[in-house]
DOVEXDREN-864641 format. One record per residue (C-alpha): z, y, x; residue in three letters. Coordinates in steps of 0.5 Angstrom, whole numbers, plus 500, padded with zeros to 3 digits. Each point is the difference from the previous one (the first is absolute). Last residue first. Layout:
<sites>
ZYXALA
...
</sites>
This chain:
<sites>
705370218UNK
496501506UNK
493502499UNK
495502505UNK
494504498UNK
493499502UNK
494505499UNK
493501499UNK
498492502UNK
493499500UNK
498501507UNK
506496504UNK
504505504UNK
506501496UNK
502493500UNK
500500507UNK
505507499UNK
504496496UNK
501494504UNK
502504506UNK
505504497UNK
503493498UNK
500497493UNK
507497497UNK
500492500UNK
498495495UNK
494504497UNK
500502493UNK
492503499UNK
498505495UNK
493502500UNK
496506496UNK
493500498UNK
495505501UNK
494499496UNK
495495502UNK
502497493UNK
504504495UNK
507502500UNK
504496506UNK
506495501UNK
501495505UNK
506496501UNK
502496507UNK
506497501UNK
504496505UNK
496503506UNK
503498508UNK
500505504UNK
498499508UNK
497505501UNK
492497500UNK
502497493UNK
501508497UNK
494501503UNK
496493499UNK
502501492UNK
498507499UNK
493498503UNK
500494495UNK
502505494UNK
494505502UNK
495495500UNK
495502494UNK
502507498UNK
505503496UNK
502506503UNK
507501502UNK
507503499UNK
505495504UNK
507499498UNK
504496504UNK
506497498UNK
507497503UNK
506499496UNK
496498494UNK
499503493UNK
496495496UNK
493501500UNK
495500494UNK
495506501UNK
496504495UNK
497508504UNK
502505497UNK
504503505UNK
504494501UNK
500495493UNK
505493499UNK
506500505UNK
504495498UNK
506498499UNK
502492498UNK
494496497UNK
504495495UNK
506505499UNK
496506498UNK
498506506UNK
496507499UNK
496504504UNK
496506500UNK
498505507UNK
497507500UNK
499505505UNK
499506501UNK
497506506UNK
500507502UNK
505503497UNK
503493498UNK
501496494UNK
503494499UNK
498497494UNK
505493497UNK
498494497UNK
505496496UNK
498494495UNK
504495496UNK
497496495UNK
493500504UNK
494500497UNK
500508501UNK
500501491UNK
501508501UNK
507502496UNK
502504506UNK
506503503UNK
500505504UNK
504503507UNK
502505504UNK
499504506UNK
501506504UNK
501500507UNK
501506505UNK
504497505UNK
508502496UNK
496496493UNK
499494503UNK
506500504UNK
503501493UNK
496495497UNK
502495506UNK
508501499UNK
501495495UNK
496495501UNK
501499507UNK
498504506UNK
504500507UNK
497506503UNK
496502506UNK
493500497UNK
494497499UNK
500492500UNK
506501494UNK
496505496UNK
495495497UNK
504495498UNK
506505497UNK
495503495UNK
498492498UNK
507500498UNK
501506497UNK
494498496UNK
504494498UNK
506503498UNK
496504495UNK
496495498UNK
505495498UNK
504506497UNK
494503496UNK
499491497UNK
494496502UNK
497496496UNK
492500503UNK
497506504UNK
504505504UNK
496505504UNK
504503507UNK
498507503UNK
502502506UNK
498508502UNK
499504506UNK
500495505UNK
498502508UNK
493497502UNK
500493503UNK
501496495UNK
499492501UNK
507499503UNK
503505495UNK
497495494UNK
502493502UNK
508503501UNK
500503493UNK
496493497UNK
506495504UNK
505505497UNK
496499493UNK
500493501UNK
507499502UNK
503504495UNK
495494495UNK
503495503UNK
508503499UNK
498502493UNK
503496495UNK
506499506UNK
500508500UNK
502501491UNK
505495501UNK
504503506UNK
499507497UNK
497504504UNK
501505506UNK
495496505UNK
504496505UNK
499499508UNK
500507503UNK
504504494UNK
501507501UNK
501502493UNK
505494499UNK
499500491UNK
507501498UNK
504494497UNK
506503503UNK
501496507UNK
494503500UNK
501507500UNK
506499504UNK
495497505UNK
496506499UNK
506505501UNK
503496507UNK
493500502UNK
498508499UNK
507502502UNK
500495507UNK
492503502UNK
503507498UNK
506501503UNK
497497507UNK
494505500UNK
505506498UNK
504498507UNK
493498504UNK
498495503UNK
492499497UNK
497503506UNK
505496506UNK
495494502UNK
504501507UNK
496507502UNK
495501505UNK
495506503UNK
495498504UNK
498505506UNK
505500504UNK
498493501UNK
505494502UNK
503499492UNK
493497499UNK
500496506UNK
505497499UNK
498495495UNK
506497498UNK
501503492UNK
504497496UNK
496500497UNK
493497501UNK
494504497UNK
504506501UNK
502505495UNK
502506501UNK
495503504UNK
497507503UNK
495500504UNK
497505505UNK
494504503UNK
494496499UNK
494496504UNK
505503507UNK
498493504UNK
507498499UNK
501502493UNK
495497497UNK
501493504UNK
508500497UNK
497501493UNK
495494501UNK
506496502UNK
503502495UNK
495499495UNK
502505493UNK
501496494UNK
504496504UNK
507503497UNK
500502493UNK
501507498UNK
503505505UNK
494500504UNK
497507503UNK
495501504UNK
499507505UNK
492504501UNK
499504505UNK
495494504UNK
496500493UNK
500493497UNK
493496500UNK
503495506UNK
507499497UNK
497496494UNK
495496505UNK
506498503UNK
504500493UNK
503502494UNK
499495496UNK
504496503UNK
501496494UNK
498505495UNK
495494497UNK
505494500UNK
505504497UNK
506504503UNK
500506494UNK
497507501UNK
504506503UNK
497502506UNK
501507503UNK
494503504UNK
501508503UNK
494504502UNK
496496495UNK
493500501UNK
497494503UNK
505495496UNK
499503494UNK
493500501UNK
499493502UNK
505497494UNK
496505494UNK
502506498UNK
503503493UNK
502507500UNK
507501499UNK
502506493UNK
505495497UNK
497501494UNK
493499503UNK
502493503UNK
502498494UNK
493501496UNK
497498506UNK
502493500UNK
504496506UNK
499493501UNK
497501507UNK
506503503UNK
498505505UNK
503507499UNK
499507503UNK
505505500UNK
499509503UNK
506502502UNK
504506498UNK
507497501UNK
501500493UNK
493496499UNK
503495505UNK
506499495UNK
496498494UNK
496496504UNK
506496503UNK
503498492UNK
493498499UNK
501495506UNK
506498499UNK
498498492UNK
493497502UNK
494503504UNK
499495505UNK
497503507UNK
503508500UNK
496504504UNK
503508501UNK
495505503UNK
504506504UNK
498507496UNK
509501502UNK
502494503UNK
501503507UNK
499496506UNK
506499505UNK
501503508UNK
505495503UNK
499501508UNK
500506500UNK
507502498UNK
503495504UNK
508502501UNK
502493503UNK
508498500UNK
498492498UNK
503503493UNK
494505500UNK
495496501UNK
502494494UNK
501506496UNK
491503502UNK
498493500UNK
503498493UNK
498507497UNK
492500502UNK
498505495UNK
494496497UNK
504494501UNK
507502497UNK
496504494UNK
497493498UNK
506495501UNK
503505496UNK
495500494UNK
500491501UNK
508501499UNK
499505495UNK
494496495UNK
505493502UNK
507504497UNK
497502494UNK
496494498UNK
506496502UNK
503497492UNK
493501498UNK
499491501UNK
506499498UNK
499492499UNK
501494495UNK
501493499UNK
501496494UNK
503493501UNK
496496495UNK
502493506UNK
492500501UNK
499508501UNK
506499505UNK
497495503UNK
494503501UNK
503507502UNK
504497505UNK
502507502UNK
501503508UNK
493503498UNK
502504495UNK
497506504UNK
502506495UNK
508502500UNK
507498497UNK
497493498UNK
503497493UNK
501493499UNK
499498492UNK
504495496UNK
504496504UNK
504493498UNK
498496503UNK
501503507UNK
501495506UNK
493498499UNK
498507501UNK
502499506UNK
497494503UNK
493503497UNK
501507504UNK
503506499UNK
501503507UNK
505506500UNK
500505506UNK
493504495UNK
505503495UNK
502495494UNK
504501493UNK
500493496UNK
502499494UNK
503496495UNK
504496506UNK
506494496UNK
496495504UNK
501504506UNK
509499500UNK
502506504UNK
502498506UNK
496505504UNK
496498507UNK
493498499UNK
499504494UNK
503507504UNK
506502496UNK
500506494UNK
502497495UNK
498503493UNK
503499493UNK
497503495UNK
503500493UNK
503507502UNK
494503501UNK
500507504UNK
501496506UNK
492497499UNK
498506499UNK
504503507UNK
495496504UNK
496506502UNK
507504502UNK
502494505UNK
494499504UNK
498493502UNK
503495504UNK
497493499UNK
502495495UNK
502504494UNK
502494495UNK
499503494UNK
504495494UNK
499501493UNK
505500494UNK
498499493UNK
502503493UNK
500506501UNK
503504495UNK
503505506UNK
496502504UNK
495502493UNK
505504498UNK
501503506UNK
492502501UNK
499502494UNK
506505500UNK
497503507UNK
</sites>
């Protein structure tokens, strides 16, 4: 406490917290506590407080940070959101104007696992139908017979914090949990005691289905008609993850026609919500995106921003930074295209690897320092997690993501003569599968992606790539070409790379716009072609 005091009072410098959303008085008691803070606690469109005098600035999801706001803020250093989704941020802006921006990404675990959990209990058991029958004077005891969770099978589509914190819940209760999440590792999945299955097994076997995945293109009604079709008519969904990873339209189908027993949803894919027909059944329970509306959510969303912006505003490194890696300013500017290679490396290879990871490894060859090659590390680490899960990633956080999902890694350098001045390459291993792939950059050429399995390639990383495993035949190119040009796609480039001639040979394509299913699945029925894989860096 001494510490504490005396550190308040030598400061030398006094910081202005603007709070500009109503937040919870107990998780804001840090910045109370400091006597060279001084806090308004005014809406940003509303205070008369001076904005350019603002350091700090203290949000929930009611505040819009665009542009036109930061303009007002000259002064600012860091935004801080009391909760997960940063969508209400101009984090482009942000970034461009070096104002850090963080998130509370634990903050609500609890609260959603619970909510989620009591949605589940109460559409087993039919609690909402029978207190909705009972305050219109009826007494159906009949009409409300539930379903014991005991020996019931437990499928959780996304295994990430909620939905471990789901698992461990469901096992109290006896049940038996199944998870599919594609980047899941046996070596996790043991410790925890949940057996592994593929989407179509889950979906087949589980008495009780919840979501928890991000909302990307892949999970996009992901459950849907056919999705419905496969599931056992006693079988209840739940959603309190993102809305439209469940097809409503879908899901109101189902329980018409009795293809399952009942939903439960928190989240919607327009809210508020104005499809009536989700709240007109007496089989779908609904709740107004309340799961992470709780007292203690609340407090620990506010307390963790209110401590890291404090933190921050200190010269500490921001742990749940979005946009800006903990590092000192000279040190990230030296490094910045580098960063963004290895980010671009991370993402190229978690596309490509279809297995769960075990194990990332990064070799450094040229003059690297261990700091350099310890950021980049996490860099590429947080490339490769970003498309899988749903977390915010950043060079700080990644390694203990990794580390949470059964990963291992680590990185070397090398004193191996690689013709390049600086070189990294990184080895993803897997249970069942790994994947390599080697890049550098210089200030003549740019990035570049210079190895992919072995295989040697000269490609600068694209928003849209194609990558094609295939033989090395006579022709092979101009079928390719035909197909991508029959959809309408334009390529901007094409390289190709392959070990020995009449081999196997790899292609990487940049092409104008993203591919579509179809293109892919065209592509795929051509005979020399082993597999195809879409890029989006």
């Amino acid at each position: 406490m001494e510490a504490v005091e005396e550190k308040q009072v030598n400061s030398l410098k006094t910081y202005t917290v603007l709070v500009s959303d109503k937040m919870s008085e107990v998780g804001l008691a840090p910045l109370e506590a400091r006597n060279d803070i001084d806090i308004v606690k005014e809406n940003i469109h509303e205070t008369t407080v001076d904005l350019t005098t603002i350091d700090a600035l203290l949000i929930r999801s009611a505040t819009k940070v665009t542009e036109e706001v930061l303009c007002k803020l000259p002064n600012l250093k860091i935004i801080g959101r009391a909760g997960v989704g940063v969508d209400n941020i101009d984090i482009e802006a942000s970034t461009k104007r070096g104002i850090a921006v963080i998130n509370a990404p634990e903050g609500n675990t609890i609260s959603t696992a619970e909510h989620t959990f009591s949605m589940l209990c109460s559409l087993a058991r039919n609690i909402p139908q029978a207190h909705a029958s009972m305050c219109d004077g009826k007494w159906e005891r009949s009409s409300f017979q539930g379903m014991e969770l005991r020996g019931k099978t437990l499928a959780i589509i996304g295994y990430g914090r909620i939905g471990s914190e789901l698992a461990t819940r469901a096992k109290a209760f006896q049940m038996d949990v199944i998870v599919y999440d594609p980047y899941l590792n046996q070596r996790l999945a043991d410790k925890h005691g949940i057996t592994i299955v593929s989407f179509q097994e889950a979906i087949e076997n589980g008495d009780i289905i919840t979501v928890h995945t991000p909302l990307t293109n892949e999970t996009k009604g992901m459950i849907s008609y056919d999705a419905f079709k496969k599931m056992k008519p006693t079988t209840r969904i739940l959603n309190c993850a993102r809305g439209g990873i469940i097809d409503e339209n879908a899901l109101i189908e189902a329980i018409e026609k009795q293809q399952i027993a009942g939903a439960a949803l928190d989240v919607f894919t327009e809210e508020p919500l104005k499809d009536e027909r989700l709240t007109q059944s007496d089989r779908i329970i609904t709740t107004p995106h309340i799961a992470a509306s709780t007292k203690e959510a609340q407090e620990n969303v506010a307390s963790q921003v209110a401590n890291e912006a404090l933190n921050y505003l200190d010269g500490e490194p921001a742990i749940n930074a979005i946009n800006v890696p903990a590092i000192p300013k000279n040190v990230y500017e030296s490094l910045l295209p580098f960063h963004h290679l290895t980010k671009q490396m991370g993402s190229f290879a978690s596309q490509c690897m279809k297995q769960p990871a075990n194990d990332i490894t990064l070799q450094f060859s040229g003059e690297w320092k261990d700091q350099e090659s310890s950021i980049l590390t996490r860099s590429f680490i947080g490339g490769f997690l970003d498309p899988l899960i749903d977390d915010y990633v950043n060079d700080i956080n990644s390694s203990m993501i990794a580390e949470s999902r059964g990963i291992s890694y680590g990185h070397k350098k090398s004193d191996e003569n690689s013709g390049y001045s600086h070189l990294i390459q990184a080895h993803v291993k897997g249970d069942n599968d790994e994947f390599s792939i080697a890049g550098t950059y210089n200030e003549e050429f740019g990035a570049r992606i210079v190895r992919v399995n072995g295989y040697p390639i000269d490609v600068q990383p694209d928003e849209h790539l194609l990558y094609i495993h295939h033989r090395d035949l006579t022709g092979v190119i101009g079928k390719v070409g035909q197909c991508i040009g029959t959809h309408d796609i334009n390529i901007a480039t094409m390289q190709v790379g392959r070990k020995e001639e009449g081999g196997e040979a790899i292609m990487m394509l940049a092409i104008d716009k993203k591919a579509t299913s179809n293109l892919i699945e065209d592509l795929k029925t051509l005979d020399e072609i082993k597999t195809v894989s879409l890029i989006e860096l």
